[in-house]
N, C-alpha and C positions, 0 to 999 in steps of 0.2 A: 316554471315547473321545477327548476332544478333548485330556485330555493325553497321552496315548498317542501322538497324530499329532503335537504339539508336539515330545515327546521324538524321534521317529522325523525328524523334521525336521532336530530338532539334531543327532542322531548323521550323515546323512547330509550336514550343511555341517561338519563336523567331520571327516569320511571325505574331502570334497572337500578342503577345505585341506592335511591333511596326507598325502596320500597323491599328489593329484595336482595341488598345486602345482610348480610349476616350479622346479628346485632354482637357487643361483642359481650362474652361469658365473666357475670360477676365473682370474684375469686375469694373471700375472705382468709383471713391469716390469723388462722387461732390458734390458743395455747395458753399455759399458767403464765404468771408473769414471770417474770427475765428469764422466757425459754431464747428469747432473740425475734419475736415476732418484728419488730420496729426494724431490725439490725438487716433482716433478710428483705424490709420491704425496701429500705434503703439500697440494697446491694441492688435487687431488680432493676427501681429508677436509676441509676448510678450504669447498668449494663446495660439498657434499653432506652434510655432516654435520654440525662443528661448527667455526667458524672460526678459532677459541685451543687447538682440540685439533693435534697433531703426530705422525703417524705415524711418524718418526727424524728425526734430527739430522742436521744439512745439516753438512760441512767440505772445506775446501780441499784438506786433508789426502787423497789417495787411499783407497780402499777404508775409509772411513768405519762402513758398510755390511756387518758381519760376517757376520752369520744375517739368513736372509729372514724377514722378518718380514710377518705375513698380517689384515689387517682385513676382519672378516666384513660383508654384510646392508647392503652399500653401493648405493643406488637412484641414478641416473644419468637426470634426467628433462629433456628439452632438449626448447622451443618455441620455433622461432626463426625465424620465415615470412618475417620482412623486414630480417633480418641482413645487412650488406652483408659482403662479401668482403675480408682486409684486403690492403697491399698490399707487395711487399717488391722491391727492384732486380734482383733478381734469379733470381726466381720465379716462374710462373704458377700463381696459387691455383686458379685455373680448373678444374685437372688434378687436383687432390688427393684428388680421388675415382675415377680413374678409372685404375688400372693398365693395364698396355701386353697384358696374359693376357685383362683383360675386355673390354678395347675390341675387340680380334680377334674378339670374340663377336659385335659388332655390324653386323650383315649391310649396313645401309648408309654406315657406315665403310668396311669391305672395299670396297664398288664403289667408291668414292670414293677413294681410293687406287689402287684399278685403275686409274681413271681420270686419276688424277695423282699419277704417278711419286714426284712431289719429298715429297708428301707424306707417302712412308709413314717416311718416318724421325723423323718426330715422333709421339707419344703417340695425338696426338685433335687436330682443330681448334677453336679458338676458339668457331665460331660456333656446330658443333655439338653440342658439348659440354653447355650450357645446357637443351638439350630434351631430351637422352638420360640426363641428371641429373633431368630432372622427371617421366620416364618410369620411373626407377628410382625414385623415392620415390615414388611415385603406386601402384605395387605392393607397397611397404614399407606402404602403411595412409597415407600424409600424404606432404605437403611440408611440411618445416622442421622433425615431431617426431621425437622417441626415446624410449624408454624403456630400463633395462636393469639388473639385478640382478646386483650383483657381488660376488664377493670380491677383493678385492686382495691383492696378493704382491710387496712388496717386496724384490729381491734385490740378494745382493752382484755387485759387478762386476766383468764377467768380463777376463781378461785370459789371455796364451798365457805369461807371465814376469812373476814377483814376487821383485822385488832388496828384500830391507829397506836398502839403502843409497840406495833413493829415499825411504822415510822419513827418513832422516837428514836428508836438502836440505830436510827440512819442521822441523828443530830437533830431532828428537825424539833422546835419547839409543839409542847402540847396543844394549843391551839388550832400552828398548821398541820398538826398530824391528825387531827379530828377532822378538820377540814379535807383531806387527802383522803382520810378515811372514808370520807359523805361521797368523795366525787369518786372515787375507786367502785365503789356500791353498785354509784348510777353508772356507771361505764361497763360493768358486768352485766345487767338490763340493758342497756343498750346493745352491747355482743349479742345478747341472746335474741333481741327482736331483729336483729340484722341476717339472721339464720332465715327469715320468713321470705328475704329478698335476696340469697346466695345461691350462686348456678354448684357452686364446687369450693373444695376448704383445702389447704394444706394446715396439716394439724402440727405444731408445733412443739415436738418434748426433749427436754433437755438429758441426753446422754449421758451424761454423766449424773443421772440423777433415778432414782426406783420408779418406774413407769407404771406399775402399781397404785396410783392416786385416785384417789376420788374424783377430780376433776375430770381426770384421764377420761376412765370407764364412765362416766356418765354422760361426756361429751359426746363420748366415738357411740353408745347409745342411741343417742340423742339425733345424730347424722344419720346412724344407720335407720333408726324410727321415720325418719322424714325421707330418706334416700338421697340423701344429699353425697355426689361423690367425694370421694377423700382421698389424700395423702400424707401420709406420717410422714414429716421430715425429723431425723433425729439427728438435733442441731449438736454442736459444739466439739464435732470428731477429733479437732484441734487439742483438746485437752489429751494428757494423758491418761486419764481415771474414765474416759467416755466408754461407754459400754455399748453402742448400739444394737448389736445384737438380744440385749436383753428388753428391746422394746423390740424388735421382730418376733421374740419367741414369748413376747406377752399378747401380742395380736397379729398372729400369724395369717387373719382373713384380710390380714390390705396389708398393701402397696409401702414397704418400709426405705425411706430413700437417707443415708448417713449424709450431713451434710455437715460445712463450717461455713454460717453466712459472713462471719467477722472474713475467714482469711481467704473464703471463697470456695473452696475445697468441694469437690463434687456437686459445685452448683450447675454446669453444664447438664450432670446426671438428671438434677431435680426437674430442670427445664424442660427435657423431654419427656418425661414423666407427663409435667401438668400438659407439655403439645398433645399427648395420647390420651388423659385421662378427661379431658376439659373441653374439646374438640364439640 
């Protein structure tokens, strides 16, 4: 009898694991080319996995990044209760949680903008921002944790025009740069039929660069056509010339997160972001 109920035991946490375990959320990593898509999928395996391991190869060289490449059974676990905020010239970190779609949600925002005019052209206030971030993680289960089971999808980058006579300005002979041209093409089609099998994007633009693009707007389209969720990370705050604020106030309806995947810089922030966004 008593092994009968042992067996009967184990078939039923064998039943729960595989059947109703939680499958885990496909992530893709898009953006133009050398926004840092490769650099930041690297950083993740490197924080989550294994630190000498490399999901591709970083180059200067455009479209680097041929075929998407996909790392399964990646766990994303962030405890972070007394993490200070970091800080940049030209940013309110403040905000980075809080798109301009959600905050409209927040019934005493709206009065407070009724109430003063000047304000509704900004995001969120300062002051209250801090409580309605502690009220939304208070309902997530915590302040400061995440958890989140990934797969990652590394993609090539996209672009609206591929001249192989831009690989030539990178030395490459005419040849392999018609060659890099063909497979850059097909790696763009490929990105875009990967969207048909992606749970959630962190969308990729380079800071230091006019957020303004065609690629840009037709992407963040394109997501929001499908409903595919999204995060703007705006890579490369390490620079001096990086502007990220100028990509919050280009699409103020999502979720603007300043990051630097090279030196790591606010990648904790982005982290929690996708535990909340991607869940």
């Amino acid at each position: 009898m008593n092994r009968r109920r042992r067996w009967q035991g184990s078939l039923s946490w064998l039943l729960r694991v595989f059947l109703f375990r939680k499958r885990a959320a496909k992530i893709g990593i898009y953006g133009p080319p050398n926004a840092g898509k490769t650099t930041l999928a690297n950083r993740i395996i490197h924080t989550f996995v294994d630190e000498n391991d490399d999901m591709g190869t970083v180059s200067e060289i455009p479209h680097e990044t041929r075929r998407a490449i996909r790392r399964e059974g990646i766990l994303i676990f962030i405890d972070s209760r007394s993490k200070l905020l970091p800080s940049h010239p030209y940013f309110d970190f403040s905000t980075v949680t809080a798109p301009a779609t959600e905050q409209g949600q927040d019934q005493d925002q709206d009065q407070n903008q009724n109430q003063n005019p000047t304000s509704a052209s900004r995001s969120t206030c300062k002051s209250e921002l801090p409580q309605k971030q502690r009220r939304e993680q208070k309902s997530r289960g915590g302040e400061g944790r995440g958890k989140l089971r990934l797969d990652i999808v590394d993609t090539p980058g996209l672009a609206t025009k591929i001249d192989f006579h831009d690989f030539m300005s990178f030395g490459l002979e005419e040849k392999e740069a018609k060659k890099r041209a063909k497979e850059a093409t097909e790696g763009v089609i490929d990105a875009i039929k990967w969207l048909n099998d992606i749970d959630g994007v962190v969308l990729l633009m380079d800071s230091t660069k006019d957020p303004y693009t065609q690629t840009n707007i037709v992407l963040i389209g394109n997501l929001e056509a499908r409903g595919i969720p999204m995060i703007i990370a705006a890579n490369k705050i390490d620079h001096a010339e990086s502007a990220p604020q100028k990509i919050a106030d280009a699409f103020p309806q999502h979720t603007v997160v300043p990051i630097s995947a090279l030196k790591g810089d606010n990648m904790e922030g982005l982290y929690m972001e996708m535990t909340r966004r991607f869940k």
